[in-house]
GUSE-523551 format. One line per 5 residues: number of its first residue (from 1); for each residue x, z, y of N, C-alpha, C, CB. Coordinates in Angstrom, 1 decimal. Atoms other than C-alpha are relative to their C-alpha. Glycine has a CB too. Layout:
# residues N
NUM = X/Z/Y/X/Z/Y/X/Z/Y/X/Z/Y  ...
***
This chain:
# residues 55
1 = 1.3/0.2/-0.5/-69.8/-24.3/-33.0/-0.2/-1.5/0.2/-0.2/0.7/1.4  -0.2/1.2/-0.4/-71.0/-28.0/-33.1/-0.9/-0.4/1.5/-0.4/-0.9/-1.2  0.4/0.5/-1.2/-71.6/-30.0/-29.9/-0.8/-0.5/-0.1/0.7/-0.6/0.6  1.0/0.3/-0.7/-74.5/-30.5/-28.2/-0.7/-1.7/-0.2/0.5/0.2/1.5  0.3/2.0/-0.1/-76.2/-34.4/-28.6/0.0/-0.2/1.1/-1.4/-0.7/-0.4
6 = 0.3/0.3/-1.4/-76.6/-34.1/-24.7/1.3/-0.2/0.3/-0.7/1.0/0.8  -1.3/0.0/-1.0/-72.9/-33.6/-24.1/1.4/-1.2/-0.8/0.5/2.1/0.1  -0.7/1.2/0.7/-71.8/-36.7/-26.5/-0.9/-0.8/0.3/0.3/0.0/-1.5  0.3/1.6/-0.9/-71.8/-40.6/-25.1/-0.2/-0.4/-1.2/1.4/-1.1/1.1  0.3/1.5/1.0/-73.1/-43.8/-26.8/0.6/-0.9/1.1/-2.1/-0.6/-0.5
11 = 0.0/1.2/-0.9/-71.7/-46.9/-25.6/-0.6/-1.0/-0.8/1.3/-0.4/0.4  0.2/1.6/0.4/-73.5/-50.1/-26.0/-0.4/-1.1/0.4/-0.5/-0.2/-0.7  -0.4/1.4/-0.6/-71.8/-52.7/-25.1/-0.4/-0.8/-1.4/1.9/-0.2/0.6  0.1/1.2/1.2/-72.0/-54.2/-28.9/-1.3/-0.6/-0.2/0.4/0.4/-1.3  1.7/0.4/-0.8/-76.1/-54.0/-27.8/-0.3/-1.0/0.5/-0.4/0.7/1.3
16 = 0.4/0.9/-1.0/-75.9/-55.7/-25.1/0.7/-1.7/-0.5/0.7/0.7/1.6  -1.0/1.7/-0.1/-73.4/-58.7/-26.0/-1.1/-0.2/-1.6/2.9/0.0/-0.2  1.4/0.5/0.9/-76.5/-58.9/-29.1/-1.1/-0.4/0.4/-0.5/0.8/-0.7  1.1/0.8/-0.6/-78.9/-59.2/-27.1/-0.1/-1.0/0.7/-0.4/0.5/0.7  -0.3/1.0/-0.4/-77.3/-61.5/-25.4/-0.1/-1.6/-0.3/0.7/0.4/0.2
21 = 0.1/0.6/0.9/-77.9/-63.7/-28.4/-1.1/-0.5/0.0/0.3/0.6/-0.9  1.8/0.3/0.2/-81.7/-63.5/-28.4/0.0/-0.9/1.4/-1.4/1.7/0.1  1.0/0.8/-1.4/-83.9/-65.9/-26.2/0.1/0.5/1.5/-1.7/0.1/-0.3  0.0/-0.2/-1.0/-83.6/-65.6/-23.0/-1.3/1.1/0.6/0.0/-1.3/0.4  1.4/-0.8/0.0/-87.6/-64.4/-22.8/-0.3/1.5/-0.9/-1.2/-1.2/-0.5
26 = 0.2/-0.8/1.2/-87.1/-62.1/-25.9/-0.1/1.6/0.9/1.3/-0.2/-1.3  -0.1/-1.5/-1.7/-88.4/-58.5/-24.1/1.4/0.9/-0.7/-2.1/1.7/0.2  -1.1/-1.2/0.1/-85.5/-56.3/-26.1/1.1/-1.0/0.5/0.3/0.7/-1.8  -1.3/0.2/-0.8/-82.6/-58.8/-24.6/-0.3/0.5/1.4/0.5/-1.6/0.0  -0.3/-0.6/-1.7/-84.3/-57.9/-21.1/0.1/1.7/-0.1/-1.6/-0.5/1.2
31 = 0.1/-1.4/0.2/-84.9/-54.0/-22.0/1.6/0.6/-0.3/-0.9/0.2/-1.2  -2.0/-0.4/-0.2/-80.9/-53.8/-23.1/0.6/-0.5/1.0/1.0/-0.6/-1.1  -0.7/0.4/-1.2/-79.6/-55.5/-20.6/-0.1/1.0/1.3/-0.5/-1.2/0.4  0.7/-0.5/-1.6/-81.1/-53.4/-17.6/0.6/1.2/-0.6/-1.9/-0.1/0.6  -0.5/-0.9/0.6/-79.7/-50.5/-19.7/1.4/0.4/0.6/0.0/-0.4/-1.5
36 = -1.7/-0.3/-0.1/-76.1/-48.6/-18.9/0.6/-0.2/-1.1/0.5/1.4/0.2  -0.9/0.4/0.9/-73.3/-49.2/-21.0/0.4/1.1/-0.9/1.0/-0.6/0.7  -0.4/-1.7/0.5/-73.1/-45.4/-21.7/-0.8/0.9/0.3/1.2/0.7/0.7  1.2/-0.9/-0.4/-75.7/-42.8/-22.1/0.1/1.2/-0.8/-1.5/-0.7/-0.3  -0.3/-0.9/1.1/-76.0/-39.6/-23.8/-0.5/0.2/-1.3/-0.1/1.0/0.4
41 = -0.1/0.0/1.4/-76.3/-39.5/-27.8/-1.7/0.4/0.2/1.4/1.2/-1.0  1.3/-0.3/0.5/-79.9/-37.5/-27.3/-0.7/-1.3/0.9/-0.6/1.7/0.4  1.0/1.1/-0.2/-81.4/-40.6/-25.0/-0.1/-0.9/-0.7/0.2/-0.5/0.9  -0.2/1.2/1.6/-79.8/-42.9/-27.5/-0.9/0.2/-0.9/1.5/0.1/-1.0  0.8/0.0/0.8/-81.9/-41.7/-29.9/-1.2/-0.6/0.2/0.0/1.0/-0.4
46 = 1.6/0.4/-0.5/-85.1/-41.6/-27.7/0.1/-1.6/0.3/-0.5/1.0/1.8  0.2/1.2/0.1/-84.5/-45.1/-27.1/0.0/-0.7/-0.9/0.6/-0.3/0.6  0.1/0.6/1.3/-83.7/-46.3/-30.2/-0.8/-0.6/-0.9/0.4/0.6/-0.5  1.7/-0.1/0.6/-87.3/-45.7/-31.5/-0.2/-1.8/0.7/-1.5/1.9/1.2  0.8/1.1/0.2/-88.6/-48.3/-29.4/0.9/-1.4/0.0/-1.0/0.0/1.1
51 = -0.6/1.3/0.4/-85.8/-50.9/-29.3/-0.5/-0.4/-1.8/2.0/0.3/0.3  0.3/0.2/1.2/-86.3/-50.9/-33.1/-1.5/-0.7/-0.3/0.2/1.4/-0.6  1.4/1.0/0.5/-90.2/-51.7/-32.6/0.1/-1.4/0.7/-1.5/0.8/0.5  0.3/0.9/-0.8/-89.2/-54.3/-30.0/0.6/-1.2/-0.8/0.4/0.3/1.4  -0.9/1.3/0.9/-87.0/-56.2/-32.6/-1.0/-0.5/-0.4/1.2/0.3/-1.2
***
């Protein structure tokens, strides 16, 4: 039976230490940052959408 998206982690740290790259003002370094380091695979996705438009 495969597992759940809810009940599998994302980590991202390799996110955050990217964003960390961008401008200081850039809104996706502040939007990752404020983020956890670990979330579950189906928020990841839901988030993903808009990080992608914010790049």
């Amino acid at each position: 039976m495969a597992q759940s998206l809810t009940k599998k982690k994302v980590n991202i740290k390799p996110l955050k230490e990217m964003a960390l790259k961008l401008e200081k003002n850039h809104v996706l370094r502040q939007v990752l940052l404020v983020e956890p380091e670990e979330m579950d695979a189906e928020e990841f996705v839901a988030k993903a959408l808009t990080w992608l438009r914010l790049a």
